[in-house]
C-alpha positions as CSV (number, residue, x, y, z in Angstrom):
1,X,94.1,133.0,98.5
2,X,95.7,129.8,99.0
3,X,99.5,130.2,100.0
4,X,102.0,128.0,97.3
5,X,104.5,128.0,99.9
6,X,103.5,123.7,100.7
7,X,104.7,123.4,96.9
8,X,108.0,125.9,97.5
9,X,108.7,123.8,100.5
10,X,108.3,120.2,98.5
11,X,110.2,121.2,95.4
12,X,113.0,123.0,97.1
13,X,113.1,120.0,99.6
14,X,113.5,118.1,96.0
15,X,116.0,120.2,94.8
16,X,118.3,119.4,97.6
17,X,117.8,116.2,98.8
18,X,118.2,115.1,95.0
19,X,121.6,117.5,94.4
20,X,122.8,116.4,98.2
21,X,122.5,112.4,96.6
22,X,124.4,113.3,93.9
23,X,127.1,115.1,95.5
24,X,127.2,112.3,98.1
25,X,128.0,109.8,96.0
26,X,130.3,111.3,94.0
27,X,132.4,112.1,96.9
28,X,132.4,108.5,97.8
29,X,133.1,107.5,94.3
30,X,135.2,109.7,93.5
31,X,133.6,110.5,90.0
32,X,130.2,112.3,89.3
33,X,127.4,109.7,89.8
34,X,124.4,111.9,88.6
35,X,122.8,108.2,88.3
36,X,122.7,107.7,91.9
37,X,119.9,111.4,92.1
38,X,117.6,108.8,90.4
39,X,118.0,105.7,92.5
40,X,116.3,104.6,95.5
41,X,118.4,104.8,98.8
42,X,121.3,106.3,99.5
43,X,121.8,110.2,101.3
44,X,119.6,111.7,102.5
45,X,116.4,109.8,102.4
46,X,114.4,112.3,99.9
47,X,111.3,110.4,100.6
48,X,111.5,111.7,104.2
49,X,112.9,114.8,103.1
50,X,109.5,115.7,101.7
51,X,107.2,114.1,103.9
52,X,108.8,115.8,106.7
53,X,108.4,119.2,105.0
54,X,104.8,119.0,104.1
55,X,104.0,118.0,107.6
56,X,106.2,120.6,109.1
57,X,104.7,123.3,107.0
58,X,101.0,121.6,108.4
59,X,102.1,122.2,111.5
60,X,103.3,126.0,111.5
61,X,100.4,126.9,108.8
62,X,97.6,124.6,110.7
63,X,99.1,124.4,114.0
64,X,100.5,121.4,115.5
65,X,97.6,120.7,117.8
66,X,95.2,119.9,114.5
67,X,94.1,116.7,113.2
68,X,95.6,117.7,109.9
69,X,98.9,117.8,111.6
70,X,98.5,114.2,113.2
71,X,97.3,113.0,110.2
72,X,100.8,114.0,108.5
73,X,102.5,113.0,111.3
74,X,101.3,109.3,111.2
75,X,102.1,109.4,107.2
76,X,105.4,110.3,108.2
77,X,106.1,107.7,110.5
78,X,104.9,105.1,108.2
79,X,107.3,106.6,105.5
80,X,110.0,106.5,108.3
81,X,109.4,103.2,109.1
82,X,109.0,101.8,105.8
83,X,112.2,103.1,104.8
84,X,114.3,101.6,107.4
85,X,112.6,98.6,108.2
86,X,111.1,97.1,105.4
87,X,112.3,98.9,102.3
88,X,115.8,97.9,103.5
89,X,115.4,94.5,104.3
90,X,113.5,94.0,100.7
91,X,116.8,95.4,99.2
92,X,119.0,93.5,101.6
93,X,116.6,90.1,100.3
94,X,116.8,91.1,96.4
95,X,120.9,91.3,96.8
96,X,121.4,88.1,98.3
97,X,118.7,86.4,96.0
98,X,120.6,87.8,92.8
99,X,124.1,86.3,94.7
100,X,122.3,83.2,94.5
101,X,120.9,83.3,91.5
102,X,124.1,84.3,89.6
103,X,126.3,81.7,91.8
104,X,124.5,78.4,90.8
105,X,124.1,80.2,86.8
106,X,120.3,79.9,87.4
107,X,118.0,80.7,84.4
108,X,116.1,82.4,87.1
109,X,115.8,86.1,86.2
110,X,117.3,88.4,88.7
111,X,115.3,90.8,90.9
112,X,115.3,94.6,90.6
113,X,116.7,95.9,94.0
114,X,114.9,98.5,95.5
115,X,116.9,100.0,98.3
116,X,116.0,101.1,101.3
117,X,117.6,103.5,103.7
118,X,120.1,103.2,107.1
119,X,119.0,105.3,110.3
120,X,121.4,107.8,109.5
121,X,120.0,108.3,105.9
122,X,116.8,108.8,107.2
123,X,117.8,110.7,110.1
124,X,119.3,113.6,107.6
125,X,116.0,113.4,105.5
126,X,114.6,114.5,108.4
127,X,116.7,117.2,109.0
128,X,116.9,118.4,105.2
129,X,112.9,118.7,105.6
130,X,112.7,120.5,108.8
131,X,115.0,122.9,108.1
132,X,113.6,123.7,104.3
133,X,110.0,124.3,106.0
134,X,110.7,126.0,108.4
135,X,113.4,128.4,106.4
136,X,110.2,128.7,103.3
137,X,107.6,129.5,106.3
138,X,109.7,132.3,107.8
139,X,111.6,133.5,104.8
140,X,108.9,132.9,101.7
């Protein structure tokens, strides 16, 4: 029998990273922002979050010497990567392009911004998903 802990790991991993968004924001803004669980960027970086927990959980269930396990691990760095690097800079384009846009009262319809994520942001995804794996691999 197949073991559901790979789904425990991902939607608890959701569960927090999407709660820790919210309660990040509000903190910042001072008022609830349940908005901001729904958003792209912000903190943590749920994206990595889960990927890092589905290929954590690969490598205590499958071992971390399989080609399952490097096969996650090059997802991962791609969603990593993709997160800081381009995702960003996309957003970081769409924001300036809107300034413009509104500032000479174009008829130009604005962009929808799609945010990336900073180091950090990504950084505590990682973390989130590393410690929900492994806490649903020895406790579940």
């Amino acid at each position: 029998m197949e073991s559901p802990r790979y789904l425990i790991a991902l939607a608890v991993t959701c569960a927090v990273a999407y709660m820790t968004k919210v309660l990040v924001s509000t903190v910042k803004a001072k008022k609830f922002c349940i908005k901001s669980g729904l958003e792209t960027g912000g903190m943590p970086s749920a994206h990595t979050a889960f990927i890092v927990s589905v290929t954590i959980m690969i490598g205590l269930e499958q071992g971390f010497l399989s080609p399952l396990f490097a096969l996650a691990t090059a997802i991962t760095a791609i969603v990593m990567h993709d997160s800081v690097k381009v995702r960003y800079a996309v957003g970081e384009y769409g924001e300036a392009l809107n300034s413009l846009i509104k500032e000479r009262k174009s008829n130009v319809r604005q962009v929808k911004i799609v945010k990336g994520h900073k180091s950090a942001e990504v950084a505590a995804g990682t973390l989130l998903g590393m410690v929900v794996a492994l806490a649903v691999f020895y406790y579940i």
